[in-house]
VEXBAZA-182725 format. One record per residue: x, y, z of N, C-alpha, C, O in turn. Coordinates in steps of 0.001 Angstrom, whole numbers, plus 524288, in hexadecimal, padded with zeros to 5 digits. Each point is the difference from the previous one (the first is absolute). Example, Ala and Ser with C-alpha at 12.3 -4.5 7.8 and 13.67 -1.06 7.14 Angstrom:
! VEXBAZA-182725
833867E9C681E787FC86804A68000080384804B0800008040C7FFED80299 7FA968042D7FA9780334804A68003C7FCFE80442802DA801FD80454800A9 
//
This chain:
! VEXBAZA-182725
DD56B103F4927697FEE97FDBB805207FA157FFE1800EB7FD2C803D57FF59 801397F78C802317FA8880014801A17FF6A7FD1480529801DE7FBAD800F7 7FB59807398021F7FD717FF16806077FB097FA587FF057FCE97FF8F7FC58 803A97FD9C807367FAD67FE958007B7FE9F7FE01805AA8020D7FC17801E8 7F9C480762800F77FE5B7FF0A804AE7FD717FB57800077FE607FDEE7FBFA 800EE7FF6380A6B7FE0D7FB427FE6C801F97FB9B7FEC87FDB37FBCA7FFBC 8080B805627FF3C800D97FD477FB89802877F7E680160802597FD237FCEE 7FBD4801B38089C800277FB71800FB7FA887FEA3800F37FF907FD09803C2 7FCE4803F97FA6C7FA097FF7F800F67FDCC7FE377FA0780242800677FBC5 7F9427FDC8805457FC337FCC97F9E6803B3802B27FC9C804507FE8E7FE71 7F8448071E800717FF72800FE7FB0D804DE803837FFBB80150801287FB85 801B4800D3808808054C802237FDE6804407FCE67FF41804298022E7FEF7 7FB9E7F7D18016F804DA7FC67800457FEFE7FEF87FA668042E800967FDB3 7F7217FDCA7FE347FF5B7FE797FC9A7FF32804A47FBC07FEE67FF447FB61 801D580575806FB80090805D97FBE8806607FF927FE6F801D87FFA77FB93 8015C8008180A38806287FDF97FF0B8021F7FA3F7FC09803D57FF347FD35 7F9207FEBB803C7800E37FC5D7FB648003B7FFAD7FC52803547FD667FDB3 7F78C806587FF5A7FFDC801B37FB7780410802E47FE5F801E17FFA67FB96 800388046380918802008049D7FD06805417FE4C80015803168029B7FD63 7FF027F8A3805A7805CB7FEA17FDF47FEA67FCEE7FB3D803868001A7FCBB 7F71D7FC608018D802BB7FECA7FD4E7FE19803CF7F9947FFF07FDA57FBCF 7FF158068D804727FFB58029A7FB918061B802F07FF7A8014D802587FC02 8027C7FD0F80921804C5801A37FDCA800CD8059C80375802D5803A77FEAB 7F9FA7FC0D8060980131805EB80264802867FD1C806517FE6F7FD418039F 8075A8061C7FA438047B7FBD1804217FF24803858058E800FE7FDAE80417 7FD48807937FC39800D980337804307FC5A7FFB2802E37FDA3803F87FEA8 7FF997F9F9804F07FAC080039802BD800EA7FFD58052E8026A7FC4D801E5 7FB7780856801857FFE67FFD7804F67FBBA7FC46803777FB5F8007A7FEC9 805A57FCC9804627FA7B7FD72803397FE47802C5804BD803017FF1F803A6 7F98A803A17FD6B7FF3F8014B803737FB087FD2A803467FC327FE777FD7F 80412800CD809547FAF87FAA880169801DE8022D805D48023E8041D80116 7FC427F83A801D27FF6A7FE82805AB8044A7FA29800677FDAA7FBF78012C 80798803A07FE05803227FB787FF7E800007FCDD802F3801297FB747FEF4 7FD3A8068A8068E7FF3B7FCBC803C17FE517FC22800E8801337FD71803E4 7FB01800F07F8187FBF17FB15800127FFC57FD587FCFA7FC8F7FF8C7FCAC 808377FD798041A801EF7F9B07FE377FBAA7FC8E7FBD68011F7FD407FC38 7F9C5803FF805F77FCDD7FCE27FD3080018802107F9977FF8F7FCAF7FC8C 800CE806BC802A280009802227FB66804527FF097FBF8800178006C7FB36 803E57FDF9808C98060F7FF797FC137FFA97FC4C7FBEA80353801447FCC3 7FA617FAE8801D57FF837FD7C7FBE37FE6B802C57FA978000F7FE0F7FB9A 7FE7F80714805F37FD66801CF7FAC680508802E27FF3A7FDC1804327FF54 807157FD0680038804408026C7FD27803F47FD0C800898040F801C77FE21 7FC3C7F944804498046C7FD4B7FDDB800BA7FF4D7F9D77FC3F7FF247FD1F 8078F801308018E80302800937FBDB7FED3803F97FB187FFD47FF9E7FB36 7FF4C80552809847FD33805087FBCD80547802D0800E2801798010C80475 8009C7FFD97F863805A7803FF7FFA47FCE0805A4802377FE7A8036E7FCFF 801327FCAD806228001F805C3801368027F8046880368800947FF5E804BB 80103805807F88D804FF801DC800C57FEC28020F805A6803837FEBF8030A 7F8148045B7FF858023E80013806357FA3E7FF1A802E37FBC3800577FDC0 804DF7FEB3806987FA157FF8F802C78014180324803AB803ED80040802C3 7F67A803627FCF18004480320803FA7FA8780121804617FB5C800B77FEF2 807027FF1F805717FC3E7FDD4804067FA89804F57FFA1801928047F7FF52 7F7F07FABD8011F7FE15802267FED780019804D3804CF7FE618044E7FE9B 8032D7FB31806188010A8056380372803C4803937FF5C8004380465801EF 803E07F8927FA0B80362804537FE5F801418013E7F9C18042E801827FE28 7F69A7FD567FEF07FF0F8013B7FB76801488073F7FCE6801D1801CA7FBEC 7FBC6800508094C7FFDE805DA7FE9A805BB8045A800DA8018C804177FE00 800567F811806528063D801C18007C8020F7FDCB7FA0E80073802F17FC39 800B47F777803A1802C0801997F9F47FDA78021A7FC4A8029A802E87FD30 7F9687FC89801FA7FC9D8033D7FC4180306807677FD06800D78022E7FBCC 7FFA87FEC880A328019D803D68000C806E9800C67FEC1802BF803C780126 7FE307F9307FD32805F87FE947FF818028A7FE1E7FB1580491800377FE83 7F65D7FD817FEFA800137FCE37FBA47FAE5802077FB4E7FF5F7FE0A7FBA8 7FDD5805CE8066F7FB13800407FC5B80058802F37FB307FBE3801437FDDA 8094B800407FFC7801B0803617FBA7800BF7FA957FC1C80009800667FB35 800A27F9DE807E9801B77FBAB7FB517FB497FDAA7FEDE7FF9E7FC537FCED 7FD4E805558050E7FA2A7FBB98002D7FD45802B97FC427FEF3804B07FFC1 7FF967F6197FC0A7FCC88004B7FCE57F9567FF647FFB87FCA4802B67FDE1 803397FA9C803DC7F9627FD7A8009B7FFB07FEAB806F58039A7FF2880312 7F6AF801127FDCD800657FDE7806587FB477FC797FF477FC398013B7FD4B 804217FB6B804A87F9997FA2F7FF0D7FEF0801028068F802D27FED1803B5 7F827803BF7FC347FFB47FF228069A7FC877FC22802237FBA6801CB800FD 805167F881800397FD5E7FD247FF507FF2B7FD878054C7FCFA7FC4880061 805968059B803CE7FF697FEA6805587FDE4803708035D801088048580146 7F9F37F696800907FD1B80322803BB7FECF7FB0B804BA801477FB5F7FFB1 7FB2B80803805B57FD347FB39802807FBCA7FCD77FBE1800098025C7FBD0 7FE357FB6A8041D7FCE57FDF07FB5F7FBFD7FBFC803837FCAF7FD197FE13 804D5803B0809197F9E47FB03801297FB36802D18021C7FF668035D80362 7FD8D7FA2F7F98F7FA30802A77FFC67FEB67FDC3804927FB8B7FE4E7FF60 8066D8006A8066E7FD517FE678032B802A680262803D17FED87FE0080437 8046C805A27FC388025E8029F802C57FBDE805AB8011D7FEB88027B7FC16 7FF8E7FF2A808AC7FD8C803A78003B8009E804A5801667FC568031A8004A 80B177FEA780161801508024B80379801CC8043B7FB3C8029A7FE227FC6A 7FC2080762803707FE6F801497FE1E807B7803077FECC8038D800347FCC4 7FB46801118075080612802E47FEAE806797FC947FF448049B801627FFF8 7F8F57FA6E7FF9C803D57FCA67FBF97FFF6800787FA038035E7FEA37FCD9 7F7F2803A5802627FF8C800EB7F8D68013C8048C7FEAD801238011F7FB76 7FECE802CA809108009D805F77FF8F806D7800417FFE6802B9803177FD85 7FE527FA43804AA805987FE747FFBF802F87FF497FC03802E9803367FDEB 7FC2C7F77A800BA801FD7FD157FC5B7FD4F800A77F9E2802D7800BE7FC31 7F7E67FEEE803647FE458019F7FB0B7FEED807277FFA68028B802057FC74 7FC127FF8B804DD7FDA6806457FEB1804ED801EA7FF6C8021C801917FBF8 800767FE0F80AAF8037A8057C8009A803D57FEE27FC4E80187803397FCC7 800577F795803A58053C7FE4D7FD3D7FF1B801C97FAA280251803A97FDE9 7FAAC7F9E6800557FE4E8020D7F97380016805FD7FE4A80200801BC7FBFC 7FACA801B9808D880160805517FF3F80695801D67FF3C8019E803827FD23 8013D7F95180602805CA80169800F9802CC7FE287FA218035F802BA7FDEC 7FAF77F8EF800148029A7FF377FB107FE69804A27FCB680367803117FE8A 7F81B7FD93800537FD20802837FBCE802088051B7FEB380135801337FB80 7FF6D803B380ACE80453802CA7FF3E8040B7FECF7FF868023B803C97FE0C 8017D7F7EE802BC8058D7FF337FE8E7FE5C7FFBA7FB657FD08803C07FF7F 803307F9607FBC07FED87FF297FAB07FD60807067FF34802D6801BD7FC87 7FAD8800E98046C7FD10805F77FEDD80676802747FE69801D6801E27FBFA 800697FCFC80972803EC80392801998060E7FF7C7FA6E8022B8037B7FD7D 7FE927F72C80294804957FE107FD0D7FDCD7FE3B7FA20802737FD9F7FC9E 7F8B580415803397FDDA7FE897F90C7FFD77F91A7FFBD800F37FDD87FBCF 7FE3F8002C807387FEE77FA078000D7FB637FD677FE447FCAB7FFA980373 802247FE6D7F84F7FB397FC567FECE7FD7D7FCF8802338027E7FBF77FF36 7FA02802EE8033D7FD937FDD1805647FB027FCF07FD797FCBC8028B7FD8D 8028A7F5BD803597FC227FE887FF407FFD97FDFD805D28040F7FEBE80240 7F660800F680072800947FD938041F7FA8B7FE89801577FCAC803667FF45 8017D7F6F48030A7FD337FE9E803097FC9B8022280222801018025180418 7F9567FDA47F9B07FC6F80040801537FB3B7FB0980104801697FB7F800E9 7FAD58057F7FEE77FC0F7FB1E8003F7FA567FFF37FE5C7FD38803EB7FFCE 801547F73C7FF067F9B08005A7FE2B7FD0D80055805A27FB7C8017E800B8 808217FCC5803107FB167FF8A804ED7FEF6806DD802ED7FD91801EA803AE 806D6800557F6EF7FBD98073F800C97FAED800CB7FD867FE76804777FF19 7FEDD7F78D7FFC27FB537FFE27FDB17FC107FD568026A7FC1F7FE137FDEB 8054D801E98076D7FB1C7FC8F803D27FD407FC577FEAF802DB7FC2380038 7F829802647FE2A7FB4F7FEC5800877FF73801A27F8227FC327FE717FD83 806398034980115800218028F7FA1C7FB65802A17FFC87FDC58000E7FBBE 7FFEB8028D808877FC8C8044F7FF3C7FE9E8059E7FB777FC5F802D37FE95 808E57FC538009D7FFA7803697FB61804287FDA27FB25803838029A7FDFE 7FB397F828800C3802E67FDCA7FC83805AE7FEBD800D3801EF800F58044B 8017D7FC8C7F72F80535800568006880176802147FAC5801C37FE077FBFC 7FD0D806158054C80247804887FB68804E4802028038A7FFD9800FF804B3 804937FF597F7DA805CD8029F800BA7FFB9807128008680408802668010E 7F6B9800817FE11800E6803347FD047FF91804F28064C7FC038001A802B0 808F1803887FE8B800C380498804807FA4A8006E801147FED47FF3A80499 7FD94801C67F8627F9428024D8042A7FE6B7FCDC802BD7FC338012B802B5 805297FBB27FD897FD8D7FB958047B802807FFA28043D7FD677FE0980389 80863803957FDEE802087FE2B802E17FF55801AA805D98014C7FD9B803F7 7FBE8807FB7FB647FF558019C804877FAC37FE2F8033F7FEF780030804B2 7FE5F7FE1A7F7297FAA17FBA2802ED800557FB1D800B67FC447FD16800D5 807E9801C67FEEA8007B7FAEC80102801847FD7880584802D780294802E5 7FB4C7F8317FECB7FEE67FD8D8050C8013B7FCEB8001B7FCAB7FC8980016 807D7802217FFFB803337FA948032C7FE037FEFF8054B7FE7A802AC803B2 8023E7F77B7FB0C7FED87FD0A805748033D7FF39803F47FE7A7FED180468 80596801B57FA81802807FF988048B8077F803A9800918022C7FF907FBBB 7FFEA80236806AB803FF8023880271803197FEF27FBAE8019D8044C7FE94 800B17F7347FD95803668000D7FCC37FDFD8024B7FD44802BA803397FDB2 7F7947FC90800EE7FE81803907F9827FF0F805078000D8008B802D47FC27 7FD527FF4980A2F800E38050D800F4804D3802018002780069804CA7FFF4 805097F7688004A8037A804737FF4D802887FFF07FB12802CC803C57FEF6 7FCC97F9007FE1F7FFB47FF187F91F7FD158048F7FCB8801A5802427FC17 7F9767FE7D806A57FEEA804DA7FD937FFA8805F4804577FCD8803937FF5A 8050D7FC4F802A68022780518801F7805138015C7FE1780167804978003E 801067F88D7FE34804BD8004D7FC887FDA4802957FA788005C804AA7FEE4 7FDC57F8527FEAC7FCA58015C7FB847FE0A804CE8006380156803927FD12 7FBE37FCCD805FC7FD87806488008A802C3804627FFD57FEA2803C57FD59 8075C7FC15806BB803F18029580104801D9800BF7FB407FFCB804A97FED7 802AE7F7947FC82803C7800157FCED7FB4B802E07FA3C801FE802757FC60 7F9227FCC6803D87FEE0801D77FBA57FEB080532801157FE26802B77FC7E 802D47FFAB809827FD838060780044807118017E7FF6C80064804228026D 8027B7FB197FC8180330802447FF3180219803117FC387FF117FE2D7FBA7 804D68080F804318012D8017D7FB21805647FD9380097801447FCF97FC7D 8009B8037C805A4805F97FE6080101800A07F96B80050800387FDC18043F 800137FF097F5EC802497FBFE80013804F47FC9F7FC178024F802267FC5E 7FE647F982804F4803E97FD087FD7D7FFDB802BC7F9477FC63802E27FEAD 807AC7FBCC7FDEC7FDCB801DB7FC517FD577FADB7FC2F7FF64800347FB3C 7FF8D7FC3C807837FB867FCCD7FE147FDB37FD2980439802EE7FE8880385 7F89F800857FCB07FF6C7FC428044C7FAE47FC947FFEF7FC39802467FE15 802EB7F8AD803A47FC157FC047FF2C8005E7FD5580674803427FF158036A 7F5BA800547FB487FE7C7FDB2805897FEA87FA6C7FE7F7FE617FF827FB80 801D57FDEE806367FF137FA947FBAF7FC737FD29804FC802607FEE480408 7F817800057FB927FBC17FEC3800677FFF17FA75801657FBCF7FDC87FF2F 809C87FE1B803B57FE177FB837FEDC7F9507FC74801547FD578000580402 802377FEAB7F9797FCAB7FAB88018C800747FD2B802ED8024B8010880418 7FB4C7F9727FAB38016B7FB43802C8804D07FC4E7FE7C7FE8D7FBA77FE8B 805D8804F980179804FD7FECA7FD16802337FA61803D7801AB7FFD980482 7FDB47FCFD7F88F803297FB42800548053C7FE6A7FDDF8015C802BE7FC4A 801D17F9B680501804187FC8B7FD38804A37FFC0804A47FF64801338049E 803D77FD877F9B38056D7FE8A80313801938048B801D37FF0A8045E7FE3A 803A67FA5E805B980478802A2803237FCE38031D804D6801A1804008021D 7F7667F80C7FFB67FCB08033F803BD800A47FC9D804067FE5C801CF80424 803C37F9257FC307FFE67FDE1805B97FF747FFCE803D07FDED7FCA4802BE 8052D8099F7FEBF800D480215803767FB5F801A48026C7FFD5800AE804C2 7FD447FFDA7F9097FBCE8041D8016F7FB2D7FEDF804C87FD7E8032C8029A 802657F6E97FD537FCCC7FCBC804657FB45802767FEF78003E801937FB76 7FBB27FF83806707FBB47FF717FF1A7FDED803F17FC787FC047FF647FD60 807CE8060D802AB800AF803227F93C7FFFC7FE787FBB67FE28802C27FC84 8042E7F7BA802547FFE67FC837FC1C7FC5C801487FBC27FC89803138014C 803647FB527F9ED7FCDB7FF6E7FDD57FB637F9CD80071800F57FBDB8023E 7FA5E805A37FADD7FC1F7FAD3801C0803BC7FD017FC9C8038F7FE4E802C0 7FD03800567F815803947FCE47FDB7804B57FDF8803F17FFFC7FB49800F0 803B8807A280141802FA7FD76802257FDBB7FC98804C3801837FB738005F 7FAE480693803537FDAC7FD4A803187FC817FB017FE627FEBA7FC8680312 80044803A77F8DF7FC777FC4C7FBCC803417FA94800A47FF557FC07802A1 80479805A87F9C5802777FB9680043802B27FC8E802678015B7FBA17FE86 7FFD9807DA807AA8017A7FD848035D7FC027FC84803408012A7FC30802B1 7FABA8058D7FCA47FAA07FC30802727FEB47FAE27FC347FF017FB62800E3 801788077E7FAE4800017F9877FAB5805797FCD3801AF7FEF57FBD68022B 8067D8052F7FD52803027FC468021F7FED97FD818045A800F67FB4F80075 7FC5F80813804127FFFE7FC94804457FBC17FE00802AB7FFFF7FCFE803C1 7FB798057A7F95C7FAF57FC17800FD7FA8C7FD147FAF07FBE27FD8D7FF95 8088A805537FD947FC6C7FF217FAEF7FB958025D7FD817FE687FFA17FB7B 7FFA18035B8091D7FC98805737FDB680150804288012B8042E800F48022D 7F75E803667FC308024B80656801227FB0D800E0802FF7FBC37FE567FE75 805238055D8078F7FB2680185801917FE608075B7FD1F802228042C80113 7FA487FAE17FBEF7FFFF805D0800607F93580371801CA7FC117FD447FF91 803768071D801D97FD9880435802FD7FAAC7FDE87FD677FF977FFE57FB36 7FCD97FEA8807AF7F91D7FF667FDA07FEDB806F9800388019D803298033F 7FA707FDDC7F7347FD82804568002B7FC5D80076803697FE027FC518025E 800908099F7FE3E7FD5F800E1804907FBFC804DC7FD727FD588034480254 803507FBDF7F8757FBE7803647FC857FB497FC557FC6B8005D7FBDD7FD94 7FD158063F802FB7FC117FD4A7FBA5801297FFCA7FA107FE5E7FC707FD37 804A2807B6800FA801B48019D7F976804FF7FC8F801A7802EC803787FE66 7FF5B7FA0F802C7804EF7FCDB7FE3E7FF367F9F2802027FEAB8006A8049A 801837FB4A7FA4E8016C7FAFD80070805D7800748032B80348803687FF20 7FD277F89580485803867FE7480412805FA7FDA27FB8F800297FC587FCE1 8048D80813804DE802E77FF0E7FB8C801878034D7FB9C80475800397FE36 7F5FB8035C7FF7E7FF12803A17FBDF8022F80402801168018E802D57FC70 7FF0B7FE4A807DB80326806FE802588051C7FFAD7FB06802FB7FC777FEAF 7FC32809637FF5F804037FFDA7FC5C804E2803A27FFC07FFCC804918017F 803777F9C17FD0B8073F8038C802B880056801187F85F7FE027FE157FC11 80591805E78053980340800657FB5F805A47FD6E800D9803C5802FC80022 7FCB87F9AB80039805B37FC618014A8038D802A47FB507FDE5801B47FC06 8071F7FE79804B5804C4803197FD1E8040A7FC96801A88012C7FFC0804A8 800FE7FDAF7F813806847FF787FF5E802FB802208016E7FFCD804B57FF08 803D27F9B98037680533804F0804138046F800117F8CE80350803637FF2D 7FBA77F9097FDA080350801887FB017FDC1803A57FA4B801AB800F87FB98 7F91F8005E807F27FD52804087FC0D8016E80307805588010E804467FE11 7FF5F7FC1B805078002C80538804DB804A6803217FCB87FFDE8048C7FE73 804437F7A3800F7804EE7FFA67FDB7800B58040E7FD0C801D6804448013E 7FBF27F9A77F8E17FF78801CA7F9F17FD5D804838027A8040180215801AA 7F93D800357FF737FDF28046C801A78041D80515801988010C804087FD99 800DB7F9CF807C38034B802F9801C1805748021E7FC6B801FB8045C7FF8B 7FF867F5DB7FDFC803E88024A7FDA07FE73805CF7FAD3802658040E7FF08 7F7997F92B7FE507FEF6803847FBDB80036806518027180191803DC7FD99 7FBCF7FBEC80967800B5804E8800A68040E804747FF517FFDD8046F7FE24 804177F846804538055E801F98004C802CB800E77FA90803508037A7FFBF 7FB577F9217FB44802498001D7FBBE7FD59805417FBEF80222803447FD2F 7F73A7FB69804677FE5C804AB7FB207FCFE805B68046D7FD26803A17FEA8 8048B7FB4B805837FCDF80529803577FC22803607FCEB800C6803B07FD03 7F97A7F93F805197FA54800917FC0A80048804AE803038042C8014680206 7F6DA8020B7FE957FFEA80467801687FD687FF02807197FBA17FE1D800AD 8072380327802F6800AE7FFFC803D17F9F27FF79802A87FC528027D7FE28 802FF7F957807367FB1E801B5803077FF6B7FA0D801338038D7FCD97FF3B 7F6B1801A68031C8005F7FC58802557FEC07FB6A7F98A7FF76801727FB72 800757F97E8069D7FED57FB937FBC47FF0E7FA81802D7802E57FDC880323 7F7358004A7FA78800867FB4A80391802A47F9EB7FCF3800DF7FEFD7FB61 7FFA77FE9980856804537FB5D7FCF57FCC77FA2480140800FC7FBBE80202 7FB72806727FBF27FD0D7F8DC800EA801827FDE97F957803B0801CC7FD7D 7F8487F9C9800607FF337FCEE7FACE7FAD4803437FF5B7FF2B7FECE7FB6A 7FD88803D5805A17FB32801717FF387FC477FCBE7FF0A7FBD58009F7FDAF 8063F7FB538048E7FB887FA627FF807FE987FCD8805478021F7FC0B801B6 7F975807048007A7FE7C7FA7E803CE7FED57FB8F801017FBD97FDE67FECB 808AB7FFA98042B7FCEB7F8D3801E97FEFD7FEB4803F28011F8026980402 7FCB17F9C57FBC57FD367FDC3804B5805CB7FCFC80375804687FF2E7FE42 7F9527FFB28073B802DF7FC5B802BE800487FAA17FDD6803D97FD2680072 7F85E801CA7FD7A7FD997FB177FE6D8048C7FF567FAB18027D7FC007FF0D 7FDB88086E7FE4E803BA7FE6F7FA66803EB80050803AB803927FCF87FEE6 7FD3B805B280555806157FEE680134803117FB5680100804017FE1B7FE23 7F7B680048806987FF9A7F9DA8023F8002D7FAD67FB0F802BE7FC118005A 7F9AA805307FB3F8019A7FC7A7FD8980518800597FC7F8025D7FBE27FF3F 7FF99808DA7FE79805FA801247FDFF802BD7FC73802618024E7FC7A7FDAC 7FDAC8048780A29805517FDB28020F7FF727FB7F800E1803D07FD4580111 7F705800AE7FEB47FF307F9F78009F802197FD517F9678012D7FB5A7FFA5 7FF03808127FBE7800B27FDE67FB6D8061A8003C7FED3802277FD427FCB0 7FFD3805A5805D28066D8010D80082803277FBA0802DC8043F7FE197FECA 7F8A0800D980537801D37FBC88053F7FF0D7FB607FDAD8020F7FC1B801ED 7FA03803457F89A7FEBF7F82C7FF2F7FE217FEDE803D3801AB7FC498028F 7FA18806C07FF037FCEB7FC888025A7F70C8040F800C47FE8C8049180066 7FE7D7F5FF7FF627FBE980228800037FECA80430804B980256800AC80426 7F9BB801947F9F97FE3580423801977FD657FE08804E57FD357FC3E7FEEA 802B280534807227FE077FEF4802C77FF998074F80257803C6802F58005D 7F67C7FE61800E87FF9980581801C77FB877FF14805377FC4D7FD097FF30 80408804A78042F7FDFC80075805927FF4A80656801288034C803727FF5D 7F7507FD0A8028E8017580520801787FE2280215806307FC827FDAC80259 8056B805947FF4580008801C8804A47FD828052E800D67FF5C803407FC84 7FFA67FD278070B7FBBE8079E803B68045E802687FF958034C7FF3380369 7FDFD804CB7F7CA801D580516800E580180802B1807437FCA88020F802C7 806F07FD697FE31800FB802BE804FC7FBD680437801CF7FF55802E17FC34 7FDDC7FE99807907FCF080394801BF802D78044A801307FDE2804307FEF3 806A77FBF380318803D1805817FF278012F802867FA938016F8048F7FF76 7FDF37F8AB7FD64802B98028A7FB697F9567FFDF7FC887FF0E803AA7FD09 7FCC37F7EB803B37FBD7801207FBAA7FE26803B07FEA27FDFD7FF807FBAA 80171806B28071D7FCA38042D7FE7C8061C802EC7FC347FEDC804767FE9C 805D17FA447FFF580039803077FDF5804C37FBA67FB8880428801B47FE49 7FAD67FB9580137800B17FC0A7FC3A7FEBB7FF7D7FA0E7FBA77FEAD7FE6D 807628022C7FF3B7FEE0802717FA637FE547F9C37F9EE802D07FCB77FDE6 7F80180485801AB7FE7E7FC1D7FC267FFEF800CA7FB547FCE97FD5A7FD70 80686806A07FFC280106803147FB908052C802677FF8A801138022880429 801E87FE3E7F90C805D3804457FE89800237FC6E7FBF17FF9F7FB3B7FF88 8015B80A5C7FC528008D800AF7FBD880284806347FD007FDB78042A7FF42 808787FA027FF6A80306806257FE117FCAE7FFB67FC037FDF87FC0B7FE2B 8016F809548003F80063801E97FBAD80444801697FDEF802DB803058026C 7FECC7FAC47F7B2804FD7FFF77FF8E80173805517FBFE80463801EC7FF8D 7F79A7FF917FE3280002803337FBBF804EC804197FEE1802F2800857FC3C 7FC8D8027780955804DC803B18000A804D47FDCA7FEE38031D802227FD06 7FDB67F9CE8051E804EB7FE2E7FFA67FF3A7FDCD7F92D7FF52803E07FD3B 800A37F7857FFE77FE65801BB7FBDC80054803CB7FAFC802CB800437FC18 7F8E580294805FF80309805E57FD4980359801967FEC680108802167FBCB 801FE7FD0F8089280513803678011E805BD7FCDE7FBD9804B0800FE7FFA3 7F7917FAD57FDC6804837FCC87FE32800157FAD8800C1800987FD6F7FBFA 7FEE77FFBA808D27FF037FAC8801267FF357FC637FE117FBBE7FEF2801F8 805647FCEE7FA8C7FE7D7FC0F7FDAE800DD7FBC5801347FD537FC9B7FDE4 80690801DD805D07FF577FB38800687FB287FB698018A7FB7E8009780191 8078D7FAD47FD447F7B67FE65801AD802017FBE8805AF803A27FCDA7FFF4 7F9428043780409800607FD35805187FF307FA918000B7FCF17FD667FD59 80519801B7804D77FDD37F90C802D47FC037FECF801A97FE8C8019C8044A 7FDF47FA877F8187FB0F8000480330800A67FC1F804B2803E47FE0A8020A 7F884801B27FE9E7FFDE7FD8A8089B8030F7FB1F7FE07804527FF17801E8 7FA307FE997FB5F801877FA7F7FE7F8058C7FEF07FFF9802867FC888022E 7FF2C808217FA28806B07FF427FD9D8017F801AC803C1803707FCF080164 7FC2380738802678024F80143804D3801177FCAE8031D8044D8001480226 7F7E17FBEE7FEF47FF0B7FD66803EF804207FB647FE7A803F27FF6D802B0 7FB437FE0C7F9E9802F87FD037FDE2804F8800497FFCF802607FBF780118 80001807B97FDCE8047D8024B800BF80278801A9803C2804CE8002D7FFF5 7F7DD8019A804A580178800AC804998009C7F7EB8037E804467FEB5801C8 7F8727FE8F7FE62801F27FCA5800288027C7FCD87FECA802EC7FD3B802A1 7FC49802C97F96B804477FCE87FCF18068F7FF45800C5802BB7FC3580122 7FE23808157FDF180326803CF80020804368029A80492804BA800E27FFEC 7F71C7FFDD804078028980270805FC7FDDB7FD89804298035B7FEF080347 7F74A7FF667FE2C7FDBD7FCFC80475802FF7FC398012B803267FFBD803A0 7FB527FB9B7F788801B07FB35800638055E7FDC5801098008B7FB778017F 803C5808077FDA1804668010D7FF84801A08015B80213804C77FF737FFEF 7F875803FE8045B8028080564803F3803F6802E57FFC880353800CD80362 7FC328015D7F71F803CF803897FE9B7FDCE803F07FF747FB3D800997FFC0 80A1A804977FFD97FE64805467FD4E8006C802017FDE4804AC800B37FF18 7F79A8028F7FDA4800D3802987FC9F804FA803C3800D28014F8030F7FC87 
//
């Protein structure tokens, strides 16, 4: 039996996908069901029960001797939300509450973390526990991403394996939902269908050209291959970040989805919002090494094949993964 929180959201609808179709018939969904908008991402996912995320810990407790693996992959996730004890809620406390369940019943635990626990990348994007306690997120989601982090690595008492998984900037199908969470790709291409260009953010630094700000963009089907490898070869436990370890520009992005869509490149750019410019990030970049190490080989999608594939594929089509 395997749990997966989240699991009508981006990146937990398209983890369930994978894992039926590698042949694992027993999978619990656990989410917030209430919100219709999301239901497109598990139609026609066989899955054996859904269970509502306020009463996760009652069956938990009823059922946690059959559970094999837990994917904890649902959290608040909008970086524009400022209210502080909505994250203390839903990301910190909740996460604390799994972490002892899995301590308690010997449960294997990978779950959701983030690169935006690396602020401003003041002290790099190294994966590696010494940093974590100096580190400065910008805002309320990444402070409680790594207060989690902080919590789970001062611990003696845990899962008997466990991974924090570091996402990046992760694109592809099954994010619709997400409205202005979106990824730039998905928003990309909805401005190329319907006006023929993409507006994106003018720099506001002297070291970067308007455009040049650079993301580590990630595939939600390398998010995938990742997660599953966790669960299959359990490397040696702790946090790991999950980018491509390759930064691009907006500019390669913009032209990917303009090269996916058939049609030329038209780019416009616009003043960075004054609410968000002082802490607006013109650099992220994982270091992938640890992960790697640990075994890792597959080779990622570069921006191009992602992109391509994501439109191709799911935009244009409006389907899901």
């Amino acid at each position: 039996m395997i749990i997966v929180t989240g699991a009508a959201g981006f990146i937990g609808s398209c983890l369930l996908g994978r894992l039926l179709e590698t042949g694992h018939t027993n999978i619990i969904a656990v989410d917030d069901f209430s919100k219709s908008s999301k239901a497109a991402n598990l139609l026609s996912k066989n899955i054996s029960a859904f269970v509502e995320r306020s009463e996760f810990f009652t069956w938990l407790e009823s059922k946690g001797t059959e559970v094999d693996f837990i994917f904890h992959i649902g959290a608040r996730t909008d970086t524009t939300e400022f209210n502080m004890a909505v994250f203390d809620e839903l990301n910190t406390g909740y996460s604390m509450k799994i972490w002892e369940a899995c301590t308690r019943l010997k449960i294997p635990l990978v779950y959701a973390s983030s690169a935006a626990t690396y602020g401003l990348g003041e002290f790099g994007y190294n994966d590696s526990h010494e940093i974590v306690e100096d580190l400065k997120p910008l805002n309320p989601y990444g402070i409680s991403k790594n207060e989690f982090d902080k919590w789970a690595i001062r611990q003696t008492q845990t899962p008997p394996f466990w991974a924090g998984m570091k996402f990046f900037n992760v694109y592809g199908p099954n994010e619709y939902h997400k409205g202005r969470m979106a990824s730039v790709i998905f928003h990309a291409y909805h401005q190329i269908k319907e006006t023929g260009q993409v507006k994106l953010f003018r720099s506001h630094r002297p070291d970067f050209k308007d455009g040049e700000q650079l993301r580590d963009f990630i595939y939600v089907k390398d998010v995938v291959n990742v997660l599953m490898y966790m669960m299959e070869k359990q490397p040696e436990s702790g946090l790991y970040n999950l980018g491509t370890g390759k930064a691009r520009s907006f500019v390669d992005l913009a032209k990917a989805t303009f090269s996916a869509a058939g049609i030329s490149p038209q780019i416009n750019f616009v003043d960075t919002p004054e609410d968000i410019r002082d802490k607006y990030q013109y650099f992220t970049e994982a270091n992938m090494e640890k992960l790697i190490s640990s075994g890792y080989n597959q080779e990622f999608y570069s921006l191009e094949e992602g992109v391509l594939d994501y439109v191709v594929n799911y935009l244009s089509s409006k389907t899901c993964l």
